[in-house]
C-alpha positions as CSV (number, residue, x, y, z in Angstrom):
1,X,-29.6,-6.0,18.1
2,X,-26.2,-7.9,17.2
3,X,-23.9,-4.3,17.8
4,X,-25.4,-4.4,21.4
5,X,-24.1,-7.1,22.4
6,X,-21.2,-6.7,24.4
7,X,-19.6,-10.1,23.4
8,X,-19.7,-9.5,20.0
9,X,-18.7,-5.9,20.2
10,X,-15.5,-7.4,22.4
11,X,-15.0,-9.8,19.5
12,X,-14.7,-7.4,16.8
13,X,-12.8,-5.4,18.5
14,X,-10.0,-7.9,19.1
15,X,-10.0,-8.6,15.5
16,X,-9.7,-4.9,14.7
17,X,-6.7,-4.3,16.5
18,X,-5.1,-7.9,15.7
19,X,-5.7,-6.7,11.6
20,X,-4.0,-3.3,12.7
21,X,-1.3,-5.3,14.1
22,X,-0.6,-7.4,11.7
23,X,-1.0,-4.7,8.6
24,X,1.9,-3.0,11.0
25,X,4.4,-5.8,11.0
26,X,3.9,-6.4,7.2
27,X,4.3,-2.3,6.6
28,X,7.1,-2.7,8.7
29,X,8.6,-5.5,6.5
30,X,8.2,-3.8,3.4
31,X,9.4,-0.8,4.2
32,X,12.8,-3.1,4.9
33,X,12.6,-3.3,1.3
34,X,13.1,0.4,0.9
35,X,16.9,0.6,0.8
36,X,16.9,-1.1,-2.2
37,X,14.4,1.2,-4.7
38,X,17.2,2.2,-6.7
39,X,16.8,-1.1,-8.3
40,X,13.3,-0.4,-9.7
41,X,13.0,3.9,-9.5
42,X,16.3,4.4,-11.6
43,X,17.1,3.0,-15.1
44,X,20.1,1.0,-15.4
45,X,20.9,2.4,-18.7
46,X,21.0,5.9,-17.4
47,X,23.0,5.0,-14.2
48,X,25.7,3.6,-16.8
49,X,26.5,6.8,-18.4
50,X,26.5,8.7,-15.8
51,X,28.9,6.8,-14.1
52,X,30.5,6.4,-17.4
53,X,30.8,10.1,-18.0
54,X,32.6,10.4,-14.7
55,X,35.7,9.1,-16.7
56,X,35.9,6.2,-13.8
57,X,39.6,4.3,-13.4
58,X,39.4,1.0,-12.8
59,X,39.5,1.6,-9.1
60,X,35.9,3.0,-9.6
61,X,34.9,0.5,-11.4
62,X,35.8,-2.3,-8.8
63,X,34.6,0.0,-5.8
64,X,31.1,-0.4,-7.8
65,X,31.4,-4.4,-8.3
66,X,32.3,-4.4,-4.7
67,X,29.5,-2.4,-3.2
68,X,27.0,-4.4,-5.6
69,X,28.7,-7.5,-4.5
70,X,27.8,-6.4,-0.9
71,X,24.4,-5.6,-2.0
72,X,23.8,-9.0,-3.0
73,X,25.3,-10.8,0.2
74,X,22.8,-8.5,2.0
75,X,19.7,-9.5,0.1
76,X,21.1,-13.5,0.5
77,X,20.7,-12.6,4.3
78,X,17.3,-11.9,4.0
79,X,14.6,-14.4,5.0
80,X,12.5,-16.1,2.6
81,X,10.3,-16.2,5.1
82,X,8.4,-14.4,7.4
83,X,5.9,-15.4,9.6
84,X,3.5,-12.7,10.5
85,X,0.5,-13.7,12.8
86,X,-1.2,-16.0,10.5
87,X,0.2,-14.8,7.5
88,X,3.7,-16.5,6.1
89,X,4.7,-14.0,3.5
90,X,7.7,-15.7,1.4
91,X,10.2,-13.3,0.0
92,X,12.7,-15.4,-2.1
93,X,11.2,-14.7,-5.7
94,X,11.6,-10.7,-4.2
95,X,15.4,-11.2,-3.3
96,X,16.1,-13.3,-6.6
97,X,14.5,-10.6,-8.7
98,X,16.3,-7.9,-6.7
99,X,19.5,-9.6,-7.5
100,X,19.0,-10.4,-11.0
């Protein structure tokens, strides 16, 4: 009796597609995130020596500092905020963590 009714069919499907939405836009924001799995998929350790067994100058080794120095400015530009429908999903304990 309650699926027949139009009104309430109408209802539930605004909410369907305002979830869909809204699991969309917080895919979407995570997936922002993406660029910086190195950080948790490789182990630091192993990254070390293999840059390490590369022989590196010391030009290497400050073209590294420098491009992790701009990864950091990067994730500082993120927003610790994000405001998502009705959902406010705070990502500063994400960017501290991917700094540290």
């Amino acid at each position: 009796m309650i699926a027949q009714d139009k009104e309430i069919v109408k209802v539930i499907l605004l909410l369907t597609g305002s979830i869909k939405g809204t699991k969309n836009k917080v895919n979407e924001l995570l997936n922002g995130f993406k660029r910086y799995d190195w950080l948790w998929n490789n182990n630091p350790l192993d990254s070390i020596a293999a840059f390490t067994k590369t022989n590196p100058s010391l030009q290497d080794y400050e073209d590294q500092l420098k491009k992790f120095g701009a990864f950091e400015e990067e994730i500082d530009k993120i927003s610790h905020s994000n405001l998502i429908g009705a959902i406010e999903l705070k990502t500063e304990n994400l960017c501290q963590q991917l700094k540290s």
